[in-house]
C-alpha positions in Angstrom: -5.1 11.0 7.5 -4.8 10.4 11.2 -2.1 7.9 12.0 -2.5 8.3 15.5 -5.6 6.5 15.6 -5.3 3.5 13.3 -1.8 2.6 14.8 -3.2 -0.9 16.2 -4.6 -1.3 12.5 -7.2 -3.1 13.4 -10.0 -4.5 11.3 -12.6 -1.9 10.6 -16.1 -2.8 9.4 -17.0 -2.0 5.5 -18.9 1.2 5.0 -20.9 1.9 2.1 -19.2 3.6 -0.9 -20.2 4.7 -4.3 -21.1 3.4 -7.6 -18.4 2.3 -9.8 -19.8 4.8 -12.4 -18.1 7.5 -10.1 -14.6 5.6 -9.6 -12.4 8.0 -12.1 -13.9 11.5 -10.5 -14.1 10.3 -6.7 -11.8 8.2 -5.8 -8.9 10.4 -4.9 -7.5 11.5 -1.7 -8.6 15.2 -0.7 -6.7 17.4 1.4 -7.2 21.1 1.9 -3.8 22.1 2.5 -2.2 24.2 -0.4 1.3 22.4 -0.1 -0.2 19.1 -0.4 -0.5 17.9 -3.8 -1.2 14.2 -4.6 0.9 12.5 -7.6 -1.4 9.4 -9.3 1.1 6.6 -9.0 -1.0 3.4 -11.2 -4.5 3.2 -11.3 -6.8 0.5 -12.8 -10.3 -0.8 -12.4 -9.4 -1.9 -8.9 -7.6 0.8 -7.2 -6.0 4.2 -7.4 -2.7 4.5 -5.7 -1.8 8.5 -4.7 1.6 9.8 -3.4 1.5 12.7 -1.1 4.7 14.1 0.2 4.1 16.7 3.7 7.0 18.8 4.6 7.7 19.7 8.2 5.9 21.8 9.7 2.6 21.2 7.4 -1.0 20.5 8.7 -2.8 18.1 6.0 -6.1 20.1 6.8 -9.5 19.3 6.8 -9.9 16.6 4.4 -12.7 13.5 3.4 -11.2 9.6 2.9 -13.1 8.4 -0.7 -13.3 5.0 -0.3 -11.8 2.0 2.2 -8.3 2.8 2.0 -4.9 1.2 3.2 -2.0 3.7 3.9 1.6 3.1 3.9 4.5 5.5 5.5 7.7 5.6 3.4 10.0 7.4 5.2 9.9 7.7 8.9 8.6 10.7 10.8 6.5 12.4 13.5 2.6 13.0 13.5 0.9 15.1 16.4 -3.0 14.9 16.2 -4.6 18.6 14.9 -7.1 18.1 17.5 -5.2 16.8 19.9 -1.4 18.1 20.5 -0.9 15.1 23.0 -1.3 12.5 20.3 2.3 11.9 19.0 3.4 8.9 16.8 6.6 8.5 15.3 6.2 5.8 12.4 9.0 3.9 10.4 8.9 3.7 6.9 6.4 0.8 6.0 4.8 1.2 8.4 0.6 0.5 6.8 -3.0 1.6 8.9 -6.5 1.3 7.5 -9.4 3.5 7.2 -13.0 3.2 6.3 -14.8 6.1 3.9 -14.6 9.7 5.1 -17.6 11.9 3.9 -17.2 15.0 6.2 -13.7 17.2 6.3 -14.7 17.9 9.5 -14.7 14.2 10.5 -10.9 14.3 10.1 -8.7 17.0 10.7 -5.8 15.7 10.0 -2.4 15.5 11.9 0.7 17.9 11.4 4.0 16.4 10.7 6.3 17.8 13.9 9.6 16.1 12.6 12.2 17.7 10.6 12.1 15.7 7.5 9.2 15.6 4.8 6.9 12.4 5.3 6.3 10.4 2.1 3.0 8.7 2.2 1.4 6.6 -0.2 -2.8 6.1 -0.5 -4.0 3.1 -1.8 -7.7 3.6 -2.4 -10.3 0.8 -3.2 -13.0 0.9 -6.3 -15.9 -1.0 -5.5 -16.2 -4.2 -6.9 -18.2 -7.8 -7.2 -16.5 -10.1 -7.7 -17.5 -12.9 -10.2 -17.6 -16.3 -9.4 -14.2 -17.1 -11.0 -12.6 -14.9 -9.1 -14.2 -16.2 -5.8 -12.6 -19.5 -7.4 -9.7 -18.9 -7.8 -8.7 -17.2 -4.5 -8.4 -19.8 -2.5 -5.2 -18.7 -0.6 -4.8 -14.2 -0.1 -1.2 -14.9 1.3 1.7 -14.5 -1.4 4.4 -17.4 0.0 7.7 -17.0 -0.5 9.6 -20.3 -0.2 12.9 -19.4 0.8 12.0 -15.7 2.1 10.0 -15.5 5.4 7.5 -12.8 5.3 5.7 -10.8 7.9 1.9 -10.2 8.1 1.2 -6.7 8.9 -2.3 -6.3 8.1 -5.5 -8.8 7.4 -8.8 -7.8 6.7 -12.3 -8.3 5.0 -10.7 -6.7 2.3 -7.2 -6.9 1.9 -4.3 -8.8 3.3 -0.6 -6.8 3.2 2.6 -8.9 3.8 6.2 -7.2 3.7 9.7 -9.1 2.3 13.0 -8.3 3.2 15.4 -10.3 0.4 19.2 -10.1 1.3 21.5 -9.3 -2.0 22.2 -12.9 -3.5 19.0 -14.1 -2.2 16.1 -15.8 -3.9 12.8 -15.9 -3.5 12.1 -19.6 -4.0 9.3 -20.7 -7.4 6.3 -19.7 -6.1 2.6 -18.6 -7.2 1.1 -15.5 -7.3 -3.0 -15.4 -6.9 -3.5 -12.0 -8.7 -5.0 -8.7 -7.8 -2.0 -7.8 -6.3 -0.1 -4.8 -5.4 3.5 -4.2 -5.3 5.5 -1.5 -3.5 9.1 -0.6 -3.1 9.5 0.7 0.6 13.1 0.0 -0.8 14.0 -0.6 -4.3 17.5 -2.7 -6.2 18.3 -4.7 -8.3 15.9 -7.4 -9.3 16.6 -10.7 -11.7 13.0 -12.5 -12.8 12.9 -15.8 -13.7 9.3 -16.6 -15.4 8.8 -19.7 -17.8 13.0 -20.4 -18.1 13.3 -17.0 -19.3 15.5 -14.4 -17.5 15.6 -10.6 -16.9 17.3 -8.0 -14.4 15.6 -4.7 -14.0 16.4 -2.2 -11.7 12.8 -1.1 -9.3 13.3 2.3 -7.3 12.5 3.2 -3.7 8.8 3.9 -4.0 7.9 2.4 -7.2 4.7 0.3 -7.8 3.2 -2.0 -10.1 0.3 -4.6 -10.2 0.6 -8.1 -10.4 -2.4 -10.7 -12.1 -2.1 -14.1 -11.5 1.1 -16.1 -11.9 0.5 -20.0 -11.9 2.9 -21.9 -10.1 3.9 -23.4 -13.2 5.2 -21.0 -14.8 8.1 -21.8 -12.2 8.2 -18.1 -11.3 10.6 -16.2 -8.6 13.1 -13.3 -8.3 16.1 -12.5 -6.8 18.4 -9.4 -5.2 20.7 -9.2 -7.0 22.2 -6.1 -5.9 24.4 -4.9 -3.3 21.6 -4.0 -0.9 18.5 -5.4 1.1 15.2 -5.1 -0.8 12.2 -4.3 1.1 8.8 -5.1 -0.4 5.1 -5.0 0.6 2.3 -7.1 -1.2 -1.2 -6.1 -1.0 -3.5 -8.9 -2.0 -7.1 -7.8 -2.7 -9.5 -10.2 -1.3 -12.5 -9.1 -3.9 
């Protein structure tokens, strides 16, 4: 990963990636370095979502990206470039970036994290996919809208749109819809209480968790609420194919 560079996340063009025949063995996050090991948080025909946690102190190492990928920070912390010492960044938890296919190791060094905490980061990772003419259909609108929550956009693109939600305790999302192919993560977890179809439930999601949404119609008269003692802070990523 190289945070320093995809800091203005801005759209990048789609490169070519493999056959979905290849999806189980490929599509994982490769670094060199001997203290980073990768935890497989959900995956499904879509997408595999990784957790990799880098001490202080620790280069990631020559490493390849397997397919278009979205990566979100979860803790803040500081990055200098490998190849470049100048290049320093320091990133607040959900903080996202964007970054095409990586063949080569060479092709990206890596950064080091400098700070004096460990960096959690967590790798969303694309599977190739057509999608049918349902689909195509039914994704009219890629932005989750929460009625009574404002939202903010952090990052659009050909292939996926990522919004973050901040919901004060005692605070309710307002019904809404949800259009599918979506994934959910906990930058900071509490207590939830879902209301789907008249029925109610309270579950409690923890910092970092994740979990995929399909699609919710807005009749179902769906919405959550905090209903905890502390602010929950949530990022959707809506696939676009």
């Amino acid at each position: 990963m190289r945070p320093c560079a995809v800091l203005l996340l801005s759209v990048i063009p789609i490169a070519a990636v493999v056959g979905a025949q290849d999806a189980s063995s490929r599509y994982r996050q490769s670094y060199s370095s001997p203290a980073l090991r990768g935890e497989t948080l959900l995956e499904n025909d879509r997408i595999v979502v990784q957790k990799f946690v880098i001490p202080p102190g620790t280069w990631e190492g020559q490493h390849t990206h397997p397919g278009n990928q979205l990566w979100v920070q979860m803790t803040d912390g500081e990055w200098t470039s490998h190849a470049d010492r100048t290049q320093v960044s320091r990133l607040k938890a959900g903080s996202v970036g964007w970054l095409p296919p990586v063949d080569r190791p060479e092709n990206d060094e890596g950064s080091i994290n400098t700070g004096s905490t460990p960096i959690e980061l967590v790798w969303v990772t694309l599977k190739p996919h057509t999608a049918t003419a349902s689909e195509i259909a039914s994704m009219k609108n890629y932005q989750l809208v929460y009625p009574d929550i404002p939202g903010k956009l952090l990052l659009d693109n050909d292939q996926v749109v990522v919004q973050r939600f901040v919901v004060q305790p005692g605070a309710w999302e307002g019904v809404h819809a949800h259009p599918g192919n979506q994934l959910y993560i906990h930058v900071k977890g509490g207590t939830w209480a879902v209301r789907t179809a008249g029925k109610e439930t309270v579950s409690e999601s923890k910092t970092g968790s994740v979990g995929w949404y399909h699609a919710i119609p807005l009749s179902q008269q769906h919405q959550s609420g905090n209903a905890g003692n502390v602010p929950i802070d949530l990022l959707w990523v809506t696939l676009k194919q």
